[in-house]
C-alpha positions in Angstrom: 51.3 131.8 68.5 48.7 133.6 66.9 48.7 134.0 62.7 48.0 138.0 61.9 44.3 137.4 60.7 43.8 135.4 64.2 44.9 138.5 65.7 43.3 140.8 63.5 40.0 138.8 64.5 40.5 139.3 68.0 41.3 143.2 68.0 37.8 143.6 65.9 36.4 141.6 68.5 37.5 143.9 71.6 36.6 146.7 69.5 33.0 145.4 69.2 32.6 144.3 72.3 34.1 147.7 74.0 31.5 149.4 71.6 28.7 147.5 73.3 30.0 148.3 76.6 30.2 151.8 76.0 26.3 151.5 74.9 25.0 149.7 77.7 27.2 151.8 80.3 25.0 155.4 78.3 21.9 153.6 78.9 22.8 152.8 82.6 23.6 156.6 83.0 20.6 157.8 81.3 18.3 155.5 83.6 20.0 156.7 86.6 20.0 160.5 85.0 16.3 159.8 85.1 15.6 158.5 88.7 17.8 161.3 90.1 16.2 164.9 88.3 12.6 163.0 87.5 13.1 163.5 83.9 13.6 161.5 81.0 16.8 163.0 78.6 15.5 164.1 75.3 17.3 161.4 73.6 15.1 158.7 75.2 12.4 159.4 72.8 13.3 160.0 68.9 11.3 163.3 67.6 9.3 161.4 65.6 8.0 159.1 68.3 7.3 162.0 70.6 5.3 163.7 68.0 3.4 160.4 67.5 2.9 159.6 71.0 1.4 163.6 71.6 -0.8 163.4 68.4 -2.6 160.2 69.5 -2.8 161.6 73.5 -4.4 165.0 71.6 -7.1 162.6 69.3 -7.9 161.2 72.9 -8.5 164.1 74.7 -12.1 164.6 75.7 -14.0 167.3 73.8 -13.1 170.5 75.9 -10.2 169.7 76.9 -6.7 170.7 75.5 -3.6 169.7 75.7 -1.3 171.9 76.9 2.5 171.0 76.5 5.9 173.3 76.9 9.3 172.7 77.3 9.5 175.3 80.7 7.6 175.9 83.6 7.4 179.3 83.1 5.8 179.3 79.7 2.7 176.7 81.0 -0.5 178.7 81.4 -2.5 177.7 84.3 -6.0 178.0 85.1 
């Protein structure tokens, strides 16, 4: 028979482990929430990294060229 702290251990073990589960099953839904609409959900990227990652695509831009970024459609000028 198990002593309390043996099963103490063990219920903090399921509860870690179900924790990890519950991760790895978010990141399995995101991945699939990606392949079906074509787009990446915004917590895939931190708004940090994003800002990063646009900055160093703007400083490699060709001169006369712009970058031209919006969250809909609609609000994209094109020329």
């Amino acid at each position: 028979m198990l002593t309390y702290e043996e099963a103490t251990n063990a219920v903090r073990q399921l509860e870690f482990t179900l924790t990890q589960l519950e991760f790895q099953i978010d990141k399995i839904l995101d991945a699939i929430h990606t392949l079906v609409t074509g787009k990446p959900p915004p917590t895939l990227l931190p708004p940090d990294v994003l800002h990063n990652i646009l900055t160093n695509v703007t400083l490699s831009v060709p001169d006369g060229l712009n970058l031209i970024v919006g969250s809909r459609y609609a609000d994209l000028p094109w020329y």
